[in-house]
C-alpha positions in Angstrom: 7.3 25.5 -3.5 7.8 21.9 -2.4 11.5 21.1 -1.7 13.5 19.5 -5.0 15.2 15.7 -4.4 19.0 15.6 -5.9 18.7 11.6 -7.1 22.0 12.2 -6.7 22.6 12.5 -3.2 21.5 10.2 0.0 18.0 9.7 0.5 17.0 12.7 2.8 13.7 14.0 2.8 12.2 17.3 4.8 10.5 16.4 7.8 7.1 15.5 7.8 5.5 18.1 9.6 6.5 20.5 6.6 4.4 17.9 4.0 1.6 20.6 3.0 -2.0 20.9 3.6 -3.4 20.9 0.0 -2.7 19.1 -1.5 -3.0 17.0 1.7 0.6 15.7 2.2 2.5 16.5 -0.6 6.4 16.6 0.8 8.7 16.7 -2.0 9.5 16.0 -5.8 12.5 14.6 -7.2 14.9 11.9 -6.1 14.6 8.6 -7.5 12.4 4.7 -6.9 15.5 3.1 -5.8 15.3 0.7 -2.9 17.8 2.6 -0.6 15.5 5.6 -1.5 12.2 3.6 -0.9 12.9 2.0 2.4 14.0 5.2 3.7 10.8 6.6 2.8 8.6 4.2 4.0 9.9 4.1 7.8 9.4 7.4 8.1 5.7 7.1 6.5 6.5 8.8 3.1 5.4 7.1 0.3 5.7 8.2 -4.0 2.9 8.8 -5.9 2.8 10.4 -9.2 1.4 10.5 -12.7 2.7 10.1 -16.3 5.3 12.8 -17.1 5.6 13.7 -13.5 8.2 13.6 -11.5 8.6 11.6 -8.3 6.1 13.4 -5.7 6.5 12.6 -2.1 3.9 12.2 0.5 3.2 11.9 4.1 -0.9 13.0 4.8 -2.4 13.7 7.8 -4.7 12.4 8.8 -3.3 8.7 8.3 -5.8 5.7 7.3 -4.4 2.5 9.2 -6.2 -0.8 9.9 -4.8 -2.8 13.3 -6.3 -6.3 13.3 -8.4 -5.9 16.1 -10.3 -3.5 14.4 -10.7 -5.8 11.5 -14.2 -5.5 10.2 -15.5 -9.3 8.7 -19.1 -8.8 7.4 -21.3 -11.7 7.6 -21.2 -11.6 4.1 -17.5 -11.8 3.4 -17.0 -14.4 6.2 -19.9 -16.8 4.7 -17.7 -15.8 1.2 -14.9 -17.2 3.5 -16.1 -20.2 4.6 -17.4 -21.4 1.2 -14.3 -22.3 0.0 -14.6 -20.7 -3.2 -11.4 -19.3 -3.4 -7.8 -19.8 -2.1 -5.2 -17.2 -0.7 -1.7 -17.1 -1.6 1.3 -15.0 -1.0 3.9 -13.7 -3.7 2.7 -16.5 -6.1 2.2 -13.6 -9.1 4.0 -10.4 -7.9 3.1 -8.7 -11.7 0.4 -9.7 -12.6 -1.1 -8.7 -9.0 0.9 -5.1 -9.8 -0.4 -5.3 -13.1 -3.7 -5.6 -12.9 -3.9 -3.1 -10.0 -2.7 -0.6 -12.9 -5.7 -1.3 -15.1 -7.8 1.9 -15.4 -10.9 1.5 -13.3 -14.3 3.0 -14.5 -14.4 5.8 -12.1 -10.6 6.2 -12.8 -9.5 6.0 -16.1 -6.1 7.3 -15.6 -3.6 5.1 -13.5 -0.8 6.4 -11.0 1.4 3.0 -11.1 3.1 3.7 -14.1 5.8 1.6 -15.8 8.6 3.5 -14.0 6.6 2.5 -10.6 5.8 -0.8 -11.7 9.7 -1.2 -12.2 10.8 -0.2 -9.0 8.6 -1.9 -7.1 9.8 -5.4 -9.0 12.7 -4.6 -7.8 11.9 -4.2 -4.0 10.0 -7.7 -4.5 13.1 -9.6 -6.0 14.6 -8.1 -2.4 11.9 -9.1 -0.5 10.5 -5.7 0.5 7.6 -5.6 -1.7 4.9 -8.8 -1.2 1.6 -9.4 -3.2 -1.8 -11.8 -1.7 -3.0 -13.1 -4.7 -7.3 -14.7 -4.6 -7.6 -18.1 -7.0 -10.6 -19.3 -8.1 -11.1 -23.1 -7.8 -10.3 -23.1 -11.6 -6.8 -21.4 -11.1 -7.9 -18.2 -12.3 -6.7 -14.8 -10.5 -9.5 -12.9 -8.9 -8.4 -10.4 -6.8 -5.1 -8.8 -5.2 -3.3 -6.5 -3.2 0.6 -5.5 -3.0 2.8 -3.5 -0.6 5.7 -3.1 1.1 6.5 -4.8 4.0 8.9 -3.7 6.8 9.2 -6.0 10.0 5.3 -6.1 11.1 3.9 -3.3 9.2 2.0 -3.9 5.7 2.1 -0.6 3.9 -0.6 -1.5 1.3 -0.3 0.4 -2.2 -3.4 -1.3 -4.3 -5.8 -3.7 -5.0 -8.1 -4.7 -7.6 -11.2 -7.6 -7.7 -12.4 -9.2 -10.9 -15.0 -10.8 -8.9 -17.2 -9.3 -5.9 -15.3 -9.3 -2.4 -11.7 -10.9 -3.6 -9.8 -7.9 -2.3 -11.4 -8.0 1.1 -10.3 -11.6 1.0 -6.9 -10.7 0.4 -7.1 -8.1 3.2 -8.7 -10.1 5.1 -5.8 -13.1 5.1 -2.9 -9.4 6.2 -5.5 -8.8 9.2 -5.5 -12.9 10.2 -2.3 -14.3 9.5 -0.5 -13.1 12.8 2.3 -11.2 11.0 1.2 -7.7 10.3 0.1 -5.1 13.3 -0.4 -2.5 11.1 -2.0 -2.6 7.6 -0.9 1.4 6.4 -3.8 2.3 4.0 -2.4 5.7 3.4 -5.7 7.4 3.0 -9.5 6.8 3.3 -11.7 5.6 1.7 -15.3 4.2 2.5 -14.8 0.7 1.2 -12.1 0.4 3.8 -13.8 2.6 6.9 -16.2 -0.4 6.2 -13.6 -2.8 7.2 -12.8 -1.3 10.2 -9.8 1.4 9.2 -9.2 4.5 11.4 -7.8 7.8 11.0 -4.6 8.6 13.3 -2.3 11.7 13.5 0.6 12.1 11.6 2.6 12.0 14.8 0.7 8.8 16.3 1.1 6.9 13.5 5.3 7.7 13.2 5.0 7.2 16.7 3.9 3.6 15.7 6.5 3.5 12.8 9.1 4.0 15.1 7.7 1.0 17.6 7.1 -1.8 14.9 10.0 -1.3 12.9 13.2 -2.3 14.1 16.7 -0.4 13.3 
């Protein structure tokens, strides 16, 4: 049995190291999306994630996917993509709709985990400036790809993305890695589309370890 959240009390969760093994990371249910709840979770590398008619679940896994911008993969591909001029980068131009599509059941996953209550909450920690979206235009004005996460100090803790045309996400990710703002891009778990752009696996312990260095207070 996972421990149970009182929504009613201060944001406390267990420590991390008790976050079981299968399924990988899985801390704690309960609580609530607030933004006192959600900022206390992210600096200590806990994020929610939960289906419809679920409670809130809490997770910290370990392994931790992160992506540091000298590891920042650019294929030839995606920086010829780049160089075109096909498409511009923006930052919290279109919050929801990035949020929004990024909840759009995908062909290999019809179901979606950003449900309304999430979508909610995390509107709120973008009207506070804790939550920021990259959007991708088209040179017709059209939105072709995004990503959206929470930001603390220097560390992007990326939640989603989505593409309606080939490569617009890597754009987006491409702009956290080059801008000069982030050191750490958190990309919670792997995948191979972002092994591809250089993301590595850390411990549980390095990676609060790096928490604890890029985020102030």
């Amino acid at each position: 049995m996972i421990p149970w959240l009182d929504p009613k009390h201060p944001p406390l969760f267990p420590h991390t190291d008790t976050a079981m093994d299968e399924p990988n990371g899985l801390l704690a249910a309960g609580g609530k999306l607030s933004i006192d709840w959600l900022l206390v979770a992210y600096r200590q590398g806990i994020f929610p994630w939960f289906g419809n008619n679920d409670p809130v679940l809490w997770w910290s896994p370990a392994p931790r996917t992160v992506l540091f911008p000298h590891n920042f993969h650019s294929s030839r591909s995606l920086t010829r993509l780049y160089k075109q001029n096909r498409y511009h980068i923006t930052q919290n131009q279109q919050f929801e709709k990035v949020i929004r599509n990024c909840a759009k059941p995908r062909k290999y996953q019809p179901d979606t985990w950003i449900v309304e209550e999430m979508i909610d909450a995390y509107i709120e920690m973008h009207k506070a400036g804790y939550a920021q979206s990259i959007e991708c235009w088209d040179s017709g004005g059209s939105l072709q790809g995004g990503v959206y996460g929470i930001v603390i100090d220097r560390v992007f803790f990326g939640e989603s993305m989505f593409s309606f045309s080939s490569n617009t996400s890597k754009l987006c990710l491409k702009y956290i890695m080059e801008c000069g703002i982030y050191d750490m891009l958190d990309c919670q778990m792997a995948t191979s589309h972002l092994m591809s752009l250089g993301a590595i696996d850390i411990s549980r312990h390095d990676f609060e370890d790096l928490l604890n260095k890029l985020i102030s207070g």
